[in-house]
C-alpha positions as a printed NumPy array, in Angstrom:
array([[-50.317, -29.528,  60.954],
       [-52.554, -26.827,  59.606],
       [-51.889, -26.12 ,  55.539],
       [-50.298, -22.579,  57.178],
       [-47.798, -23.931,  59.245],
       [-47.543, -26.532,  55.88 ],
       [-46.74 , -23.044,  53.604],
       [-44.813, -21.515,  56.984],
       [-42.466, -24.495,  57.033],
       [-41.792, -24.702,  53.673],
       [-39.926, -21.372,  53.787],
       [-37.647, -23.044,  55.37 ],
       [-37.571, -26.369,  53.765],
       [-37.707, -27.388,  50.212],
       [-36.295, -30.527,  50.688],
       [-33.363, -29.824,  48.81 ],
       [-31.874, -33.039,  46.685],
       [-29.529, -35.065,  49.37 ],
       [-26.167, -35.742,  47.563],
       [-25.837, -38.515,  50.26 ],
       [-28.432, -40.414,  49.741],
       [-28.549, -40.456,  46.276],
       [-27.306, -43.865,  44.255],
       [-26.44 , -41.426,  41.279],
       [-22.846, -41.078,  42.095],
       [-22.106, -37.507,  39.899],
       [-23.196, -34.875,  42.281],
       [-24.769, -31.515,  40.734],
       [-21.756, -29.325,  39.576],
       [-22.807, -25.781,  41.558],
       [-21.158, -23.65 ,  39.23 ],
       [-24.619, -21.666,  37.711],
       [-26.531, -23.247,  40.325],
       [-28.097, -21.122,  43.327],
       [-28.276, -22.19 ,  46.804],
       [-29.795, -20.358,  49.474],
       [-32.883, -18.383,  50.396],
       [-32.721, -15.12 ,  49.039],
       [-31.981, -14.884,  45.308],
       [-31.22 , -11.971,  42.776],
       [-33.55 , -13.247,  39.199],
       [-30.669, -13.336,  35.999],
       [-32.013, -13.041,  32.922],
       [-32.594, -16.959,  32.555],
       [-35.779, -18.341,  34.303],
       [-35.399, -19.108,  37.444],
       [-36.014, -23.446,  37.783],
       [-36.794, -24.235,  41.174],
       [-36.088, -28.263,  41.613],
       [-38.84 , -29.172,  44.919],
       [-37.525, -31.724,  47.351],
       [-40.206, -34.121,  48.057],
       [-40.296, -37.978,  49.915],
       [-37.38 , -39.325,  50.859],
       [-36.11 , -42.634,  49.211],
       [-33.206, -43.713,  47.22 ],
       [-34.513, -43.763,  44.131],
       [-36.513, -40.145,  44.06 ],
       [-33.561, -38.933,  45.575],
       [-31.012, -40.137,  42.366],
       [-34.123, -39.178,  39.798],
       [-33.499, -35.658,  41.527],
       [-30.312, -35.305,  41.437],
       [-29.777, -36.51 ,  37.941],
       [-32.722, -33.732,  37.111],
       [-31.121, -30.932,  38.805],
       [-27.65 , -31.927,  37.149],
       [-29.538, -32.188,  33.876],
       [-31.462, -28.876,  34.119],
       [-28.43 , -26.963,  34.64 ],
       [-26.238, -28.102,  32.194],
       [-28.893, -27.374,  30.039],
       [-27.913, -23.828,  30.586],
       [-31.323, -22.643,  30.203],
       [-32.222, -21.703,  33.635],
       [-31.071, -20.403,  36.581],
       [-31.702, -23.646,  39.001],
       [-32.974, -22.686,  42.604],
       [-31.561, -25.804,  45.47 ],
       [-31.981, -25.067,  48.757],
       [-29.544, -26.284,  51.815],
       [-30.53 , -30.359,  52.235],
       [-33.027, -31.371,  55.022],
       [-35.974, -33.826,  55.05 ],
       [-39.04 , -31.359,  54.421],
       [-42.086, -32.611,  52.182],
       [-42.533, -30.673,  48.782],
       [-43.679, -27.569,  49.718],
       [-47.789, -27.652,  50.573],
       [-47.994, -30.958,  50.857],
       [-51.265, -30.965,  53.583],
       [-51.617, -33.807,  55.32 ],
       [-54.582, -36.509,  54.631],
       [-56.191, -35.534,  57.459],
       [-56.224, -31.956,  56.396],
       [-56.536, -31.786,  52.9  ],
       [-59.608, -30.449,  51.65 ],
       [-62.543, -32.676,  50.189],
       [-61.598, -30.986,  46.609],
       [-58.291, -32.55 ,  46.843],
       [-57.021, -36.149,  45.74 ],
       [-55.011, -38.184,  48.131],
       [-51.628, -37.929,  47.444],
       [-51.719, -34.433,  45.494],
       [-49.601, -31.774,  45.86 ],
       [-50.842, -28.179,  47.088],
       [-48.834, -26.609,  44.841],
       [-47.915, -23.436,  46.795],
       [-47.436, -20.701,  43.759],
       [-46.893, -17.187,  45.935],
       [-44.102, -19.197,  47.291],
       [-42.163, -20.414,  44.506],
       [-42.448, -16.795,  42.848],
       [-40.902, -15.007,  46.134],
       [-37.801, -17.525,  45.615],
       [-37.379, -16.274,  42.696],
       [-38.439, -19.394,  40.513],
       [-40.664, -19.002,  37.182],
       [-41.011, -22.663,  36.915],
       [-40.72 , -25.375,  39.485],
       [-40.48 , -29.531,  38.544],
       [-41.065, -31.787,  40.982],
       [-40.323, -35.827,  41.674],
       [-43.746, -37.914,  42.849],
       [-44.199, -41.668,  42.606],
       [-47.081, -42.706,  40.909],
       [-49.679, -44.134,  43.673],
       [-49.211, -48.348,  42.208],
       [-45.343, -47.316,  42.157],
       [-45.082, -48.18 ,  38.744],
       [-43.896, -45.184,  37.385],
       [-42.28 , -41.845,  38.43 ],
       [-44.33 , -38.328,  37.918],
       [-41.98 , -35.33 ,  37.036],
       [-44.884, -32.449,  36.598],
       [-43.277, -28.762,  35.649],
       [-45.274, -26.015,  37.047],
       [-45.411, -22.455,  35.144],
       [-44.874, -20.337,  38.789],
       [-46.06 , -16.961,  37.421],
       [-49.15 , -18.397,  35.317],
       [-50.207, -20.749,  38.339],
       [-50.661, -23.789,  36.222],
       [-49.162, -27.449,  35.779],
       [-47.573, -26.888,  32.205],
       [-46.259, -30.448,  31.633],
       [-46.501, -34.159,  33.338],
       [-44.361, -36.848,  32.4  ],
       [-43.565, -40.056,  33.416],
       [-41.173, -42.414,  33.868],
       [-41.521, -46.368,  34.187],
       [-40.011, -47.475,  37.421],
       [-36.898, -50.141,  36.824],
       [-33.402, -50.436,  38.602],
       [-31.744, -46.988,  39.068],
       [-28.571, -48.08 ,  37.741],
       [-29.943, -49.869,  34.351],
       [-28.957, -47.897,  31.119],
       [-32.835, -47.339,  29.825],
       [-33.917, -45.765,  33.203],
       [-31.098, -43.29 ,  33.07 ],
       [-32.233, -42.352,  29.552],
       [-35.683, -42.253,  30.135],
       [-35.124, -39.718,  33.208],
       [-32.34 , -37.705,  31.022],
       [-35.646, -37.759,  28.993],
       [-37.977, -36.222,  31.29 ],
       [-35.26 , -33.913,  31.917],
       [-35.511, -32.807,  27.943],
       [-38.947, -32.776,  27.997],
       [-39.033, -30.151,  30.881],
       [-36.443, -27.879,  29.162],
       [-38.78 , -27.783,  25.945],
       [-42.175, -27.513,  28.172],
       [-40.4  , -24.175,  29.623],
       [-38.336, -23.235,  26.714],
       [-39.553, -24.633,  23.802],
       [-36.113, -25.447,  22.767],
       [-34.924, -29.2  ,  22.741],
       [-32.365, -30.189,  25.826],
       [-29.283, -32.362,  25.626],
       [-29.584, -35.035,  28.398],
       [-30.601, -37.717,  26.378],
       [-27.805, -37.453,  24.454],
       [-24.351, -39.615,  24.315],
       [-20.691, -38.685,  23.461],
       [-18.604, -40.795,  21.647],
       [-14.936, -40.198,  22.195],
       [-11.433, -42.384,  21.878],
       [ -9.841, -42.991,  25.126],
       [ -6.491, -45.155,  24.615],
       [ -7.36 , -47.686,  21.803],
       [-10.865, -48.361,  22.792],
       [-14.324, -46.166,  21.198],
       [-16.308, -45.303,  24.436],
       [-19.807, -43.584,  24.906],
       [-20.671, -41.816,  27.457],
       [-23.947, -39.701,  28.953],
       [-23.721, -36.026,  28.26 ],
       [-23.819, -35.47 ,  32.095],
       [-20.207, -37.603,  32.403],
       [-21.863, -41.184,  33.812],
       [-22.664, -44.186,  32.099],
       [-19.154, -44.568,  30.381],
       [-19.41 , -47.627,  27.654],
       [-16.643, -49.455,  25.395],
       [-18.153, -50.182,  22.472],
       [-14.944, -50.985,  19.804],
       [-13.31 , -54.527,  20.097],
       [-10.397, -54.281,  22.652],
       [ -7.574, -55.769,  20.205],
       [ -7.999, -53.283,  17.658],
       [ -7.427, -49.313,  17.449],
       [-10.438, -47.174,  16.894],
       [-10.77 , -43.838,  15.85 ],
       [-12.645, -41.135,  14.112],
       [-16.368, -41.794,  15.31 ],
       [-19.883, -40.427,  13.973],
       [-23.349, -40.771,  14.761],
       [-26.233, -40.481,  11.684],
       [-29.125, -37.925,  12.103],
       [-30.84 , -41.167,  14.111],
       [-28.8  , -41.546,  17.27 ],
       [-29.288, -45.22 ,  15.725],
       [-25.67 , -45.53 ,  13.992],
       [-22.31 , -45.069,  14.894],
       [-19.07 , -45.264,  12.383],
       [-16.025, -45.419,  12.908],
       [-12.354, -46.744,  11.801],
       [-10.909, -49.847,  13.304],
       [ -7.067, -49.913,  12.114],
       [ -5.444, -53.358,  11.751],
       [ -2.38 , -54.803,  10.098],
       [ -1.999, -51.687,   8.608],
       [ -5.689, -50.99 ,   7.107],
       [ -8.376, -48.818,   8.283],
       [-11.567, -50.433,   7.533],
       [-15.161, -48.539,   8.361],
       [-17.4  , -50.343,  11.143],
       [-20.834, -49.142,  11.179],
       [-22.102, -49.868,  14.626],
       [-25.898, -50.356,  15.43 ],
       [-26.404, -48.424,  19.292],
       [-29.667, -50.509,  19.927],
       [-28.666, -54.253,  18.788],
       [-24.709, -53.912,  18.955],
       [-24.825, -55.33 ,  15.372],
       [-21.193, -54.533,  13.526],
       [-21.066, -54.49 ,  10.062],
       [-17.597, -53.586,   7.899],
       [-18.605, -50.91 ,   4.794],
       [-17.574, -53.246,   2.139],
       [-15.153, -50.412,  -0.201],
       [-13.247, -49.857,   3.12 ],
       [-11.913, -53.313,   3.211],
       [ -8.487, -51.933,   1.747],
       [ -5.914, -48.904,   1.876],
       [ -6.957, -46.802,   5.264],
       [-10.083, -45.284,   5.362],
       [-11.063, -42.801,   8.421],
       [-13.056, -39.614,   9.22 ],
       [-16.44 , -40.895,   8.15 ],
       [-19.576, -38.794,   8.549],
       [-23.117, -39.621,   7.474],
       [-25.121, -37.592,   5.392],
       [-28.425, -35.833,   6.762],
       [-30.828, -38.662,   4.978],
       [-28.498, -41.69 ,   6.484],
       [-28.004, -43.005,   2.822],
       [-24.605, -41.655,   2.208],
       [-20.955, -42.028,   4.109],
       [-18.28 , -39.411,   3.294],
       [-15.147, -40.387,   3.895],
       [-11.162, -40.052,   3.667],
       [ -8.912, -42.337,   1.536],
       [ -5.277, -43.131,   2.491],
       [ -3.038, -44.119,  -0.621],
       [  0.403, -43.505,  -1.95 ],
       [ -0.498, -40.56 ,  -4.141],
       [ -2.202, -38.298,  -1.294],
       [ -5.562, -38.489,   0.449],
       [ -8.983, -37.951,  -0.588],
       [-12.767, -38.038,  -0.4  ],
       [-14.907, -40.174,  -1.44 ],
       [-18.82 , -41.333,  -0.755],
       [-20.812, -44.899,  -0.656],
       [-24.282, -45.294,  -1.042],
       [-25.083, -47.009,   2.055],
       [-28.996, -47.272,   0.959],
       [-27.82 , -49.313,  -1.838],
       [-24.301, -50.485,  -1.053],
       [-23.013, -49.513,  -3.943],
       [-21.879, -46.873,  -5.912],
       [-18.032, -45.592,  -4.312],
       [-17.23 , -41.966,  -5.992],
       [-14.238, -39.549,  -5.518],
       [-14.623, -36.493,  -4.67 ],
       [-10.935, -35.067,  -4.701],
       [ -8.084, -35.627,  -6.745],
       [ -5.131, -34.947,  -4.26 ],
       [ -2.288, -34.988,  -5.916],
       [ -0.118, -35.662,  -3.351],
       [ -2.158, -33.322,  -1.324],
       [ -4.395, -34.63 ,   1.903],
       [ -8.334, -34.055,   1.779],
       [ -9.532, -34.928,   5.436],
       [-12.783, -34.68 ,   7.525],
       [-15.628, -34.495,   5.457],
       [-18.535, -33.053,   7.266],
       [-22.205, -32.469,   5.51 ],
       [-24.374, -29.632,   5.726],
       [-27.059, -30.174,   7.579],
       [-29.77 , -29.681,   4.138],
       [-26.999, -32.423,   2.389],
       [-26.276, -29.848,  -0.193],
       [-22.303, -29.041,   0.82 ],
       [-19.384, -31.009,   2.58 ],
       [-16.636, -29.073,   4.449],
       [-13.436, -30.56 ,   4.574],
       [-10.011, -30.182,   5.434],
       [ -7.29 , -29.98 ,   2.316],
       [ -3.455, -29.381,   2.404],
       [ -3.105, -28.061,  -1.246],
       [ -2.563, -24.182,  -0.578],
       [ -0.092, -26.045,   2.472],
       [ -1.196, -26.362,   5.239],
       [ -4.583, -27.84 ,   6.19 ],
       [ -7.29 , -25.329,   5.865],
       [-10.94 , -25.323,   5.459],
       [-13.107, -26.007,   1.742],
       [-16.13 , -26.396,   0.857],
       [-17.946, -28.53 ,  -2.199],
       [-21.206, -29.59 ,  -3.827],
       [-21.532, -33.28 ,  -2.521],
       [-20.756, -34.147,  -5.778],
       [-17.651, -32.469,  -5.695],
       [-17.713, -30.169,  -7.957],
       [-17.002, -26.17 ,  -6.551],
       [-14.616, -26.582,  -4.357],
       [-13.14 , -23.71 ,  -2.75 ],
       [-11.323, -22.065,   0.476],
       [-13.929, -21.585,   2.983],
       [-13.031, -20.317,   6.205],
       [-10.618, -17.322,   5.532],
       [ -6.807, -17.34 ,   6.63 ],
       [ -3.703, -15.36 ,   6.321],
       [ -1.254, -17.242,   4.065],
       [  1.875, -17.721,   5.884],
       [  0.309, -16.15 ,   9.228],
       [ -2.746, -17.973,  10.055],
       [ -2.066, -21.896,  11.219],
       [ -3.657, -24.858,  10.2  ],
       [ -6.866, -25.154,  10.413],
       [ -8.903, -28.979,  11.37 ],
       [-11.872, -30.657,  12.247],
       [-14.847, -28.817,  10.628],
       [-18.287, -29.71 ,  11.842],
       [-21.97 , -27.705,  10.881],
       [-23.761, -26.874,  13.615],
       [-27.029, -28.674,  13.3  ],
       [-29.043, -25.338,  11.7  ],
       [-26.362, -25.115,   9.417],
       [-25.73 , -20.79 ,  10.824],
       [-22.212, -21.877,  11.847],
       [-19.032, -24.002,  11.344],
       [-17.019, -24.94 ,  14.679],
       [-13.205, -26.573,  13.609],
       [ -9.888, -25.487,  15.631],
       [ -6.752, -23.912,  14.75 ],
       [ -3.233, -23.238,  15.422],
       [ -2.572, -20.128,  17.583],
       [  0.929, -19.736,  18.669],
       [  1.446, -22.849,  18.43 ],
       [ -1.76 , -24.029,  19.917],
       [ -4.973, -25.651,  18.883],
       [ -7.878, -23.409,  19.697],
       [-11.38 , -23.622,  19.22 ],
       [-13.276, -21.684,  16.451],
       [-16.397, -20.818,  14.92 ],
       [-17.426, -19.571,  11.906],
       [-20.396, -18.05 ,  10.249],
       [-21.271, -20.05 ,   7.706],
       [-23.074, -16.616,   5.641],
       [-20.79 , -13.592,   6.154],
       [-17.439, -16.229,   7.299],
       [-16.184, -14.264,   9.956],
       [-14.472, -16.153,  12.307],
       [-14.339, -15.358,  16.366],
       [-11.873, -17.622,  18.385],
       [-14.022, -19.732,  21.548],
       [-10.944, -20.958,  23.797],
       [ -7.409, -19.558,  24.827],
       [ -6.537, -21.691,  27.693],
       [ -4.6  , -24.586,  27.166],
       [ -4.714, -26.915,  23.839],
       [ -8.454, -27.394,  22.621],
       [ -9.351, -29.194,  19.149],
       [-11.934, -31.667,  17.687],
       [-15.381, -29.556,  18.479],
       [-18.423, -31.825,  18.124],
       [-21.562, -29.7  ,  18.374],
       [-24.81 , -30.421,  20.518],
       [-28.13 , -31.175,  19.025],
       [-29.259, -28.092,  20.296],
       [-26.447, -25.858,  18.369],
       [-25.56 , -24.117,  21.45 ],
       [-23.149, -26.611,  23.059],
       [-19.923, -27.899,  21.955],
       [-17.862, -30.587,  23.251],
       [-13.933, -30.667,  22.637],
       [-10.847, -31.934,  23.622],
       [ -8.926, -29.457,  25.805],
       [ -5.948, -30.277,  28.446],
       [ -6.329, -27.399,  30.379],
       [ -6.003, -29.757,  33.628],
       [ -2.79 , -31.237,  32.273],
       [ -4.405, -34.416,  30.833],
       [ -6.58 , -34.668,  27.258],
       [-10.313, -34.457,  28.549],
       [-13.234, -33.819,  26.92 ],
       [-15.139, -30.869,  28.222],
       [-18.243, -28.846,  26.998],
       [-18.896, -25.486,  26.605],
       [-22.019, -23.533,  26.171],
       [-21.093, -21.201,  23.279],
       [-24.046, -18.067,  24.123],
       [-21.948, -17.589,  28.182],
       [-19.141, -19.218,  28.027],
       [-19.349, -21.848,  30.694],
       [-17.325, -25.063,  30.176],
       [-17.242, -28.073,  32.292],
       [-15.742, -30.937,  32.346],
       [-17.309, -34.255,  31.296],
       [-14.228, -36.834,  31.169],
       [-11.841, -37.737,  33.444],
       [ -9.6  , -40.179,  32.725],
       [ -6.533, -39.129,  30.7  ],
       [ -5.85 , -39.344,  26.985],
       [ -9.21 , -38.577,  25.09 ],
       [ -9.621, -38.004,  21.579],
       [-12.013, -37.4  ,  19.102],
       [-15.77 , -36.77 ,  20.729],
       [-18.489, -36.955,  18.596],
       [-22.023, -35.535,  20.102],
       [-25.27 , -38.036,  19.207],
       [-28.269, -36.677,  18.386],
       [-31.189, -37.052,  21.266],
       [-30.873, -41.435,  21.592],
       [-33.974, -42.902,  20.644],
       [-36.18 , -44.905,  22.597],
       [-36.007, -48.296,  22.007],
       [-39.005, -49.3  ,  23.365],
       [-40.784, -46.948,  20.08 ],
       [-38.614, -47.955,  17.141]])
């Protein structure tokens, strides 16, 4: 076949990802995604995902990277109907010209632009089949912008999911420059079990004991840690969790009364927490660096001081108090002192207010709040403290933002059953990531680490 019947056939085929024969078994939501021919540019880049050689495992790397790239929300991701086509301009051996390699891709630019794409990635195994190539071409500026690799291992272990949800982030930045999601977890509460799951719904995990009730989970600024409350006999004692080793370890202060709500300051050396006794509720902080050092922030009263959440520079901690009534939303010096009313309310109109958390630039505060009746979900600027309501439909509470402060994940039963779902805050969109009944309490990881580069 001559390369022009090679660029003639590939306006008809770009080997579109086959949900069939993939082994990933979440196929790409199509909400946001565009199939077809003929498309109509948005004002997000167009991301054209190439089909290419048909096996298994290219086949689940490309779906997973055409789920990833959309939920990214960055793009506007081109698919075209499934068939078995090459990646577009792929000559032959025979024909390809002596300045070509063997096995390189004619990358076929004029085409890509006229389907609308600005960028294309595309899925090639590296010649010794060691390793997966995912290369991101800049359409309009003709050039390879980005080539990244992935070691080849079994499609369904953990690390190989990660490592493609990383190529995935790495393509969003090379077009973007913004950091994705994918390689991201959620930790949520489903029943009496702590669970983490991949930010594109797969890979659920129990990770709390199954004999004890967890609750109230947080990852440190690592994506190393995990906290969270494990309530026996009556006493809520803190577990911090290592996500690499599976190492538990109890924070020695919490071994008595019922402690819950933990969060980790920015540096990792400090744990804010809540304190259950018979005069009220309060905050209080350990000095995890030197496992010492237990201080109270709040003096309740008989009053409840809940959720403490630090600012992202570790200057502040939001929280939730009861002493104007109900639960609304302060804000103190990590030291404690200055503590005042921090996102505005009506007294005696506006309803409680829960669940602070900073978005990671520290611009905003998402918590939710009784409407009607109803927990919605809100944010707040965390300058001028106007406050715009995010949800109406259904109950939604316990936002958890993204690493890249434009996605939040919540609890919502707009299906008739507590999920978690995510929505991206600039459009709108919300999906859902759970499915199993009776969620609680997501809390968004920063980007996992590899643990192959401690």
């Amino acid at each position: 076949m001559s390369r022009a019947m090679v660029v003639a056939v590939g306006l008809l085929l770009v080997g579109a990802v086959s949900r069939g024969r993939a082994q990933d078994t979440i196929p790409p939501v199509e909400g946001g995604v565009r199939l077809g021919i003929t498309y109509t540019p948005g004002m997000r880049p167009g991301m054209l995902v190439l089909g290419g050689p048909r096996t298994a495992l290219l086949d689940s790397v490309r779906a997973m990277l055409t789920r990833d790239l959309d939920f990214s929300d960055q793009f506007e991701v081109i698919t075209l109907p499934e068939g078995d086509g090459l990646i577009i301009g792929l000559s032959s051996m025979s024909e390809r010209a002596a300045t070509e390699s063997p096995g390189e891709v004619f990358v076929n630019y004029p085409l890509y632009a006229a389907l609308g794409a600005d960028y294309s990635v595309g899925v090639l195994m590296a010649p010794d089949s060691s390793e997966l190539r995912v290369n991101l071409y800049d359409v309009r500026g003709e050039t390879l912008r980005l080539e990244t690799r992935v070691s080849v291992v079994d499609v369904g272990d953990p690390g190989f999911r990660m490592a493609v949800h990383r190529a995935a982030d790495a393509v969003v930045r090379g077009a973007t420059g913004i950091p994705g999601i994918a390689a991201t977890r959620i930790a949520f509460i489903q029943g009496k079990r702590l669970f983490t799951v991949d930010a594109d719904g797969a890979a659920a995990t129990p990770i709390s004991a199954s004999d004890a009730n967890a609750f109230s989970p947080a990852w440190d600024r690592s994506g190393r840690r995990l906290v969270f409350t494990e309530l026996q006999s009556g006493l809520g004692q803190l577990v911090l969790y290592d996500a690499q080793s599976g190492r538990r370890q109890v924070v020695p202060p919490s071994q008595s009364n019922l402690n819950f709500a933990a969060g980790f300051s920015p540096d990792g050396r400090l744990l804010a927490f809540s304190r259950s006794g018979e005069d009220g509720t309060d905050i209080y902080t350990y000095n995890l660096a030197q496992d010492c050092c237990l201080q109270r922030l709040t003096v309740g009263r008989f009053s409840d001081n809940l959720s403490p959440t630090f600012s992202p520079d570790g200057r502040r901690i939001a929280f939730v108090s009861t002493r104007a009534g109900l639960p609304q939303i302060y804000v103190m010096s990590v030291d404690g002192t200055g503590q005042e009313l921090y996102a505005p309310f009506d007294y005696g109109v506006t309803g409680s207010s829960n669940a602070p958390e900073w978005s990671p630039d520290g611009t905003q505060v998402a918590f939710h709040r009784d409407v009607a009746g109803s927990p919605q979900v809100f944010l707040m600027d965390a300058r001028s403290r106007d406050v715009r309501q995010l949800t109406s439909a259904g109950r939604n509470e316990d936002p958890t933002w993204a690493p890249d402060g434009r996605h939040l994940a919540f609890i919502s039963n707009r299906t008739g059953s507590r999920q978690v779902w995510i929505i991206d805050t600039d459009t709108g969109r919300i999906r859902q990531l759970t499915s199993v009944g009776g969620a609680r309490l997501p809390a968004w990881s920063p980007p996992i680490p590899d643990s192959r580069n401690p």
